[in-house]
C-alpha positions in Angstrom: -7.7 68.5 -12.5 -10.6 65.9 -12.0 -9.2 62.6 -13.1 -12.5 59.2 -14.3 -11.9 55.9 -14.5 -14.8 54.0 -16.0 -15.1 50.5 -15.5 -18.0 47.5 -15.5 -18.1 47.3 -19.5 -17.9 43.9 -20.8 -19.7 41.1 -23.0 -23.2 40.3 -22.4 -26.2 39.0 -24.9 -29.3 40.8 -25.8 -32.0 41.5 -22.4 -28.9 41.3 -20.0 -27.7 44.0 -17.7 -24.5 45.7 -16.9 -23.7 48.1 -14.3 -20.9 50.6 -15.1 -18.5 52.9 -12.4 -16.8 55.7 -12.8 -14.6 57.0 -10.0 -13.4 60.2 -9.7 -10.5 61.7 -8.2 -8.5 64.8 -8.2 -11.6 67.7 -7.3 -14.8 68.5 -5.2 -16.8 65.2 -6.7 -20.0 66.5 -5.5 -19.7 70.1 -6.7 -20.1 68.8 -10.0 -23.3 67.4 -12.5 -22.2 63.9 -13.8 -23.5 62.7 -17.5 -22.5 59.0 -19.1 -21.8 59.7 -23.1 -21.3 56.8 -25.7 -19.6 56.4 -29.2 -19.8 53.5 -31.5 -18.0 52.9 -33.9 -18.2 54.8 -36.8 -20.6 57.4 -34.6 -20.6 60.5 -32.3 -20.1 60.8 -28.9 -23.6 61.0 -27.9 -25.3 61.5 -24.5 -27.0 58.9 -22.4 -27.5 60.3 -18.9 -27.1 62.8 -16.6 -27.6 63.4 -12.8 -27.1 66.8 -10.8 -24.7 67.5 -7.9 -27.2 66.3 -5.1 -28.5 63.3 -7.2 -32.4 64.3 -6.7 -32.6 64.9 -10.7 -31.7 62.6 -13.4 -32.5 63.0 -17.1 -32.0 60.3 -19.9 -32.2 60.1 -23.6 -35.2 58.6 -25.2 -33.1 55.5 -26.2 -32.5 54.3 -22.7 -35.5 55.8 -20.8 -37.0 53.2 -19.1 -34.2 51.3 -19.3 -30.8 52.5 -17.9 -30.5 54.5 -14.8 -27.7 56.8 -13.4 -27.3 57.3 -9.8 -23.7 58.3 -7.3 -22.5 57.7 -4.6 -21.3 61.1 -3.4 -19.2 59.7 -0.2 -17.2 57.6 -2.8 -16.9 60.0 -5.4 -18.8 57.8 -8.0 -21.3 58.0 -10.5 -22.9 54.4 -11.8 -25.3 53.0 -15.0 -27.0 50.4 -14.3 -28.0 49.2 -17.5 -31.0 46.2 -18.6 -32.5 45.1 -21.1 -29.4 45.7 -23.7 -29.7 45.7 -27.0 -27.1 45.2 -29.5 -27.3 48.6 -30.4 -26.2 50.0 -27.1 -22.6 48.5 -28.1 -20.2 51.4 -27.7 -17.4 52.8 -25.5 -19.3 54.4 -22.5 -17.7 57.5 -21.1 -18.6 59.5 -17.9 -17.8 63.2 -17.7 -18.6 66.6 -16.0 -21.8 68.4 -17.6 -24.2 71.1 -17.7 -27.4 69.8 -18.8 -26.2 67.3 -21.7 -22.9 68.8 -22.4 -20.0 68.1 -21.4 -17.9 70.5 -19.7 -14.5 70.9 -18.6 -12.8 68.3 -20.9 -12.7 65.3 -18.3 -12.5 62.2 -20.3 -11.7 58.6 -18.8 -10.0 55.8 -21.1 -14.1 54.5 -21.2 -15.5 51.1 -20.9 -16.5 48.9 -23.7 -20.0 47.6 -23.9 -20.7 44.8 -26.6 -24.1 43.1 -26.6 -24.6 40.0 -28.9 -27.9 39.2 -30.4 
């Protein structure tokens, strides 16, 4: 049972950056494709990113292309965000979870991180 603990959320104004984690522990980290998810409040989970088992391919929803980008770090069983240029409407609980393409697979949810960007 793969256990994710996201962390990195926090306060920041509009234009800044963030960069989330999300360790894994408890399977074979890099026989699985990694995806971040978000839900605000009041909203669906929706997806944000993904990246496959070697890292060569990453894919990203039209609202962060450009601006967010997922990468891991196979040898310490973590997959990242690094996120710029936030805007108040990326404010949500981000979540990072085990897909195929952009669904989620396997059930493997962390407690997620909050993001909250002030105008």
């Amino acid at each position: 049972q793969m256990q994710l603990v996201e962390s990195g959320g926090g306060l920041v104004q509009s234009g800044g950056s963030l960069r989330l984690s999300c360790a894994a522990s408890g399977g074979t980290f890099s026989n699985y494709h990694m995806g971040w998810f978000r839900q605000a409040p009041g909203k669906e989970r929706e997806f944000v990113a993904r990246i496959i088992r070697g890292g060569v391919y990453t894919s990203y929803a039209d609202f962060v292309k450009g601006r967010f980008t997922i990468s891991r770090d196979n040898t310490k069983n973590t997959v990242y965000l690094q996120m710029n240029s936030l805007k108040p409407e990326d404010t949500a609980v981000y979540y990072c979870t085990t897909v195929i393409g952009d669904t989620p697979v396997g059930n493997y949810w962390g407690q997620g991180t909050q993001v909250t960007v002030s105008s």
